[in-house]
C-alpha positions as CSV (number, residue, x, y, z in Angstrom):
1,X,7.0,2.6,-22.4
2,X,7.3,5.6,-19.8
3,X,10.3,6.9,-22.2
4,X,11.8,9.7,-20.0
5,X,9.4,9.5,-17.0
6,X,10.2,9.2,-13.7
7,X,9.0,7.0,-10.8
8,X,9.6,7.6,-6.8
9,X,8.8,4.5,-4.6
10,X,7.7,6.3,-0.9
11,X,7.5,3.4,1.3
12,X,6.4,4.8,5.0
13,X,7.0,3.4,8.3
14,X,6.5,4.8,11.7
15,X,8.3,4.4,14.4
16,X,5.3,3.7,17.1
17,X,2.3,0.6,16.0
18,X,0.1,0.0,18.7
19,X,-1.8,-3.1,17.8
20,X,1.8,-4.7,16.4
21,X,4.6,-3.0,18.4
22,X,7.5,-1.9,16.3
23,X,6.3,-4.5,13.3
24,X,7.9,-2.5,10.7
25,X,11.1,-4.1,11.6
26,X,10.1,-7.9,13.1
27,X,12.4,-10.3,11.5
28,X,10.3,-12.0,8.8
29,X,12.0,-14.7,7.2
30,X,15.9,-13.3,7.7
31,X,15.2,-9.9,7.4
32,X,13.3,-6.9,9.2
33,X,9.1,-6.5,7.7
34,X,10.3,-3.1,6.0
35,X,13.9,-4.7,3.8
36,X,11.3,-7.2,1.7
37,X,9.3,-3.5,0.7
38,X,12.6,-1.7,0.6
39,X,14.2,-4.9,-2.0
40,X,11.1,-5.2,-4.2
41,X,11.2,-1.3,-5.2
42,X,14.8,-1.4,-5.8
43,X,14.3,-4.5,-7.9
44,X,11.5,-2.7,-10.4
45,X,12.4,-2.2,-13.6
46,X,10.6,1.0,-14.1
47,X,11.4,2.9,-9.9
48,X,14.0,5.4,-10.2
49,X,14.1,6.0,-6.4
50,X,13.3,4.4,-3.4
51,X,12.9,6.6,-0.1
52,X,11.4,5.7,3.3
53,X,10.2,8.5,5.0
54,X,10.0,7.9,8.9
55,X,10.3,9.2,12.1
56,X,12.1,6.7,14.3
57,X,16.1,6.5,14.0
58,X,16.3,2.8,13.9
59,X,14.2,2.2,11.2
60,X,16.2,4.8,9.3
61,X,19.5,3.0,10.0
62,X,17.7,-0.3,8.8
63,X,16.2,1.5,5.6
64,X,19.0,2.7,4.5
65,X,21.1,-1.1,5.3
66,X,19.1,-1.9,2.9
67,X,19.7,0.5,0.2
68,X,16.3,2.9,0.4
69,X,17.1,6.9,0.5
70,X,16.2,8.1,3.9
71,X,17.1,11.7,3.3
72,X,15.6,12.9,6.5
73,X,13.6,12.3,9.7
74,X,10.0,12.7,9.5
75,X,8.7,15.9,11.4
76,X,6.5,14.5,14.4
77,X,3.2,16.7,13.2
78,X,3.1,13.5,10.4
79,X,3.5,10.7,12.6
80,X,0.9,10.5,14.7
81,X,-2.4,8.0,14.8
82,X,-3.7,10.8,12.2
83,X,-1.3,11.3,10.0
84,X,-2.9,10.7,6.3
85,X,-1.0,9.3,3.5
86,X,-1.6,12.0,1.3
87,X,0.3,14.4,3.8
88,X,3.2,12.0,4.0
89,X,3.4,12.0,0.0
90,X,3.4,15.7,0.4
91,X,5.8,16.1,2.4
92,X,8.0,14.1,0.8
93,X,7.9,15.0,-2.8
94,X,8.0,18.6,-2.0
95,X,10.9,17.7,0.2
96,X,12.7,16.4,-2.7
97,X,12.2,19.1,-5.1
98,X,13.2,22.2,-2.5
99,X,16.2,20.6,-1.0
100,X,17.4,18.0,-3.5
101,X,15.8,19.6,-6.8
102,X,14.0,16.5,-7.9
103,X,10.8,16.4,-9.5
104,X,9.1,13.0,-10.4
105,X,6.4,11.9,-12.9
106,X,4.6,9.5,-10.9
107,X,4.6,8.3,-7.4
108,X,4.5,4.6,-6.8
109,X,3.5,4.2,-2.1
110,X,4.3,1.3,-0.9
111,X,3.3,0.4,2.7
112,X,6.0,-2.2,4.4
113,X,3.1,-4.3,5.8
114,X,2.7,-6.0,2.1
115,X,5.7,-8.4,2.7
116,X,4.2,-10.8,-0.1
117,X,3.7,-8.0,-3.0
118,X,7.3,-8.3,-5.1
119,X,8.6,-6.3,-7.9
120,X,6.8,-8.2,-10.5
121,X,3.4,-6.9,-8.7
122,X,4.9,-3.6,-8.4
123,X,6.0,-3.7,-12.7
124,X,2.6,-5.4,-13.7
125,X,0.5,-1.9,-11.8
126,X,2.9,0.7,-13.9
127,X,2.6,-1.9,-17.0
128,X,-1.1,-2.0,-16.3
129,X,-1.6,1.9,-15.8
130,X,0.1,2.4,-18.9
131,X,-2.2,0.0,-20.9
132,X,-4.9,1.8,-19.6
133,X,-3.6,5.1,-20.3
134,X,-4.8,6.5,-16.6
135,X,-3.6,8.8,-14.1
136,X,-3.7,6.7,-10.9
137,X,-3.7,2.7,-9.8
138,X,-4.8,1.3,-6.9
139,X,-4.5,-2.7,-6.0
140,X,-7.6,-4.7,-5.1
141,X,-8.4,-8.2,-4.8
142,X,-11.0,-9.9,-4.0
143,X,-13.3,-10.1,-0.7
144,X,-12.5,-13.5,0.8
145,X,-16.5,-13.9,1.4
146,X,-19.8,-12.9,-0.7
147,X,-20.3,-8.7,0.6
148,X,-24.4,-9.8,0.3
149,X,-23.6,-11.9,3.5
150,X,-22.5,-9.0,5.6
151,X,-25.1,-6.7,7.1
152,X,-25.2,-4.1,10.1
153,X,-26.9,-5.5,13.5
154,X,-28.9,-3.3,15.6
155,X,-28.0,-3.3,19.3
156,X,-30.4,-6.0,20.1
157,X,-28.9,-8.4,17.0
158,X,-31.9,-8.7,15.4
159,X,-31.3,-11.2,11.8
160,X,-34.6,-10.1,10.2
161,X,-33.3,-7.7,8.0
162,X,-29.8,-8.4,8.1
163,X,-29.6,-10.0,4.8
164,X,-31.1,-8.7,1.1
165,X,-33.2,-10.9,-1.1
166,X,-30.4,-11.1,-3.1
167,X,-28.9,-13.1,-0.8
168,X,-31.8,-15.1,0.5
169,X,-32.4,-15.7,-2.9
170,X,-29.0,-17.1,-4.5
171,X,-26.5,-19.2,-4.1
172,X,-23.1,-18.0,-3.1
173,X,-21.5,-18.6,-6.7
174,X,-24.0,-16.8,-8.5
175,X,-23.7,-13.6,-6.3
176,X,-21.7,-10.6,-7.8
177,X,-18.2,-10.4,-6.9
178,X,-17.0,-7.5,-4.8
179,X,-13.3,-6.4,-4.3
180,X,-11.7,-4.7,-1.6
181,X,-8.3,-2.0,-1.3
182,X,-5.5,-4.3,-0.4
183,X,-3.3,-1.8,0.8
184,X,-0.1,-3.2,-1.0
185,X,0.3,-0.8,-4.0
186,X,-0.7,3.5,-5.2
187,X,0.6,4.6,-7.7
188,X,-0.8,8.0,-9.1
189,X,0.8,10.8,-11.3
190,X,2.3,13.5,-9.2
191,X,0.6,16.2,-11.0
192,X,-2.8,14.7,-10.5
193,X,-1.7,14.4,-6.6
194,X,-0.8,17.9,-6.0
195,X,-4.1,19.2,-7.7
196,X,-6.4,17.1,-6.0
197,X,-4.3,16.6,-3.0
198,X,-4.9,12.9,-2.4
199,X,-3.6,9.8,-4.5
200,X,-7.1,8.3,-4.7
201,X,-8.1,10.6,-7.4
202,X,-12.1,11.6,-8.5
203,X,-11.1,10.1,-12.2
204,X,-9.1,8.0,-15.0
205,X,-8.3,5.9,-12.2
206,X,-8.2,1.9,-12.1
207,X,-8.3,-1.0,-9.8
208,X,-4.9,-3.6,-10.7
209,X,-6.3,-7.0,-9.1
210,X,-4.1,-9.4,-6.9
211,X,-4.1,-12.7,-5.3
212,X,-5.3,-12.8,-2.0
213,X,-2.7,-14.3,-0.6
214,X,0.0,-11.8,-2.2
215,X,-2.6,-8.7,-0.6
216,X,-2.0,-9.8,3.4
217,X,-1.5,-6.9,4.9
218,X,0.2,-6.9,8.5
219,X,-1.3,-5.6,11.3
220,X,-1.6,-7.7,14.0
221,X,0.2,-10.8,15.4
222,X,-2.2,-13.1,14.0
223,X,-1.4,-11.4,10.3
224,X,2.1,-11.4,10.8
225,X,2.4,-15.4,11.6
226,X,0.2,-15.8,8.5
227,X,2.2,-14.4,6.1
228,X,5.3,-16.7,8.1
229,X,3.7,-19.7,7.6
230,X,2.8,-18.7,3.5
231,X,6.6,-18.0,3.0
232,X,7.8,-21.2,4.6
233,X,5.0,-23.1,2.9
């Protein structure tokens, strides 16, 4: 599977994290938030390389503790509040193919905020991409409540048209299921990125589900003592 194709793990972490400060390197059971990223990549069977791009010097220091490739210091233009993950990827690929002359087949972004996604999530996506012979792989899982009991409210919070019939109408286990992005693993082919300039690309591309509880994603305090209390349970 994959014979002779090549896989880049970019795992990105800022320096600055407003509603968390400095979370990509909080101790989280022994070790700083980014190392359990960092250690799931290196442990895939199929990633070839393992970089963290960032701008801040002690996450680099950390990063490369724990055996990532932090090959250089992220220009400040892409790490600010609206800095897009597509211009990261950029960045870094083509930063690896003009100074280090290495080209990749597929890129595999992993943000350090999915603690509880390991390498056998990370093998199962490329496994599952190849199975279903696509370009791109995004993980999903699935919304914690029914999406037909969510509704916008006018200023004044008037209910009356807040829910569908659908909703009125059913009970909550016959209701469709709906998934959401979990944030915890990308993976597209590098040549589809650069044509279409973003990883979420327009076709032959296909949600991998996981377990809720493997799909926290850290952002605040109140995330980040979650996923403490799921490790030590």
């Amino acid at each position: 599977m994959y014979k002779n194709k090549t896989f880049i793990a970019v795992i990105p972490a800022r320096g600055g994290s407003k509603r968390l400060p400095r979370k990509n390197i909080l101790n989280l059971n022994g070790k700083p938030l980014i190392a359990h990223t960092i250690q799931a990549a290196l442990f895939s069977k199929y990633i070839d390389e393992t970089v963290v791009t960032t701008d801040d010097q002690e996450i680099f220091d950390i990063a490369k503790k724990y055996g990532a490739s932090v090959p250089f210091l992220r220009p400040n233009e892409l790490s600010d509040d609206v800095s897009t993950r597509s211009s990261v990827v950029k960045h870094t690929i083509e930063f690896y193919k003009n100074n280090l002359q290495k080209k990749f087949d597929y890129i595999v972004y992993l943000q350090p905020t999915s603690p509880l996604r390991t390498e056998v999530e990370i093998d199962n996506a490329i496994e599952y991409m190849h199975s279903k012979k696509s370009d791109a792989i995004v993980s999903v899982c699935e919304l914690e409540h029914p999406f037909h009991w969510s509704g916008a409210l006018p200023e004044n919070k008037d209910m009356s048209k807040f829910l569908g019939d659908v909703a009125i109408r059913s009970r909550s286990q016959d209701l469709e299921i709906f998934y959401r992005l979990n944030g915890a693993i990308y993976i597209c082919n590098s040549n589809k990125f650069l044509e279409q300039g973003c990883m979420f690309l327009k076709e032959n591309i296909y949600a991998f589900k996981m377990d809720q509880k493997k799909s926290v994603d850290i952002d605040t305090k109140d995330d980040f003592e979650y996923v403490e209390f799921l490790i030590n349970k």
